[in-house]
N, C-alpha and C positions, 0 to 999 in steps of 0.2 A: 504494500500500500504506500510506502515511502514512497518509491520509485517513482507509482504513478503519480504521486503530488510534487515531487518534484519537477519530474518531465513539462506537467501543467502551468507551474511557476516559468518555467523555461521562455513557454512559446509567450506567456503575455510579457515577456520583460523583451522579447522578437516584436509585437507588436505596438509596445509602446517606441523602440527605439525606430522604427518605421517612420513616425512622423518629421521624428529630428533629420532621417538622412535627406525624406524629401525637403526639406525645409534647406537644408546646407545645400543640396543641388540645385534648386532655384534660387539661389543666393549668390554661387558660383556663377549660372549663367548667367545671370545678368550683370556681373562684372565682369563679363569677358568683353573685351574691346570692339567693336562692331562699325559698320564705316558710315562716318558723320554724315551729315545733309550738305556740308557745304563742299564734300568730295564729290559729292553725286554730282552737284551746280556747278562745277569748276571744271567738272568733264561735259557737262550742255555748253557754256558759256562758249566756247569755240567756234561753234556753228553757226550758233547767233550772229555772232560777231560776223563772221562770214559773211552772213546773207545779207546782213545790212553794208557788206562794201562791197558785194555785187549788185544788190540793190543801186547804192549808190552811183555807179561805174555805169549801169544800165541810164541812169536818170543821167549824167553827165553825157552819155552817146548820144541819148536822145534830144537835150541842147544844144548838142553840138552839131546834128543834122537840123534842125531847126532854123541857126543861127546862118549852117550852109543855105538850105534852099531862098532863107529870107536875102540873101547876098546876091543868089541868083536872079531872082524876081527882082524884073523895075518896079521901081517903089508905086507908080500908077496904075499898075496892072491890078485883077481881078484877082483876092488872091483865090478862091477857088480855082482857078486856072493854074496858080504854080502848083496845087497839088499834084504829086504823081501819079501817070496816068495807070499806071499799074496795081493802084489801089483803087477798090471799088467801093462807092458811096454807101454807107449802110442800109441794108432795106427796109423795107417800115414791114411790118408783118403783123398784122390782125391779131387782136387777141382769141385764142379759140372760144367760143361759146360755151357755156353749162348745156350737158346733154336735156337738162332737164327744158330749156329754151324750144325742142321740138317736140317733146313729151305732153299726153296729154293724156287726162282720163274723160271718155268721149260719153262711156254713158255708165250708169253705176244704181246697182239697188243693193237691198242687202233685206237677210230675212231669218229668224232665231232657228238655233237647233241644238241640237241635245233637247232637254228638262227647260228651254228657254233663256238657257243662261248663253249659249255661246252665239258668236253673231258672225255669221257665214254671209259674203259680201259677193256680187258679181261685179263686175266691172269690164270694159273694154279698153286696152291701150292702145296709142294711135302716135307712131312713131313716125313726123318727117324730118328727121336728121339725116344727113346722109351718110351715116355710120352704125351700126345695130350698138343695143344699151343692154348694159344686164347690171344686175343686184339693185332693181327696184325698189325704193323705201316706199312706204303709202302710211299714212298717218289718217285715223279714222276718228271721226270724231263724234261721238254721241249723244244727244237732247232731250230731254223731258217733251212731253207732249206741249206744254206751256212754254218750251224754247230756250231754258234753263240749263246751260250745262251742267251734264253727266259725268260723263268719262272721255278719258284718248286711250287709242290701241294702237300701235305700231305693229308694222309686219316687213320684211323685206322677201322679196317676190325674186329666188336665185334662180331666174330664166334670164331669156337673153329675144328681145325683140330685136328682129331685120328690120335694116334701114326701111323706109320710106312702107311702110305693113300697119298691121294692127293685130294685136291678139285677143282673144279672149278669155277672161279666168270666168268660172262658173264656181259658186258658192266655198271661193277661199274662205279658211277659217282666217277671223283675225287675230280673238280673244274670246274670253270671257266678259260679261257685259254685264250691267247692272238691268234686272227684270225692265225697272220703270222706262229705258232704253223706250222711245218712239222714233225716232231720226237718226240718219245718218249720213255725214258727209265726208266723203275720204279726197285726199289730195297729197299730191306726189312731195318726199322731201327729198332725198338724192338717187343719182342712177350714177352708173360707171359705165363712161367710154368703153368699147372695145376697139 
């Protein structure tokens, strides 16, 4: 019986000494010496340096062809006309349209299902873009008989309308709906270029 109370004595003076050695090796590593912030900066600092005296070297060439072509040109001339002819006038370029700009919902009703609660919408889209649209957003909006807002339901419609067409969806689900639900009027919020 000694023994085994010995051996017992053993492991907990093992477990108490546990704590102290972790404690000394986290104490160790963090005085070991590690490399500072301003080694790290002192090895960027180069480059920088760099790019601001080619930077620089670029801005002084381009003065200095400046300073040439204005030497070349008589001082009455057009200066459009010294510019060289080898460079072309920037082009004006349209900004593209929002797909939504040829998107339209042409005709739309909508009518309960389930128990009443969900509200199944039909609708026709009517695409003249000259480029087909997919991931249709539709935002639905629902009114009390009285004209009182209800609710919105959002849905996005992962089809893809051809150019210049029209599709039709027949009793998309949108949501769930509030019973009192009498109206509803749905209208497009984004579509995606294809």
């Amino acid at each position: 019986m000694r023994n085994a109370g010995w051996s017992f004595g053993r492991s907990q003076a093992r477990f108490a000494a546990l704590p102290a050695i972790a404690i000394a090796g986290c104490t160790t590593w963090l005085m070991l010496p590690q490399a500072s912030d301003a080694e790290s900066h002192s090895a960027a600092t180069p480059p920088a340096v760099t790019r601001v005296t080619q930077d620089a070297s670029r801005a002084d060439n381009t003065a200095a062809t400046q300073a040439t072509l204005s030497k070349q040109a008589p001082s009455d001339a057009n200066p459009a006309a010294a510019a060289p002819s080898d460079i072309a006038p920037p082009e004006l370029v349209a900004p593209a349209g929002s797909p939504l700009d040829g998107l339209k919902i042409v005709s739309q009703s909508w009518r309960r299902g389930g128990l009443g609660s969900k509200a199944l919408v039909t609708f026709t889209l009517r695409n003249t873009n000259d480029y087909a649209v997919k991931d249709i957003q539709i935002a639905c909006r629902f009114v009390r008989r009285d004209g009182s807002h209800l609710t919105d339901r959002r849905r996005i419609i992962p089809d893809t309308v051809n150019m210049k067409s029209r599709k039709r969806y027949a009793g998309m689900l949108v949501g769930f709906v509030n019973v009192n639900a009498d109206k509803a009027k749905c209208s497009l919020v984004t579509a995606s270029r294809i």
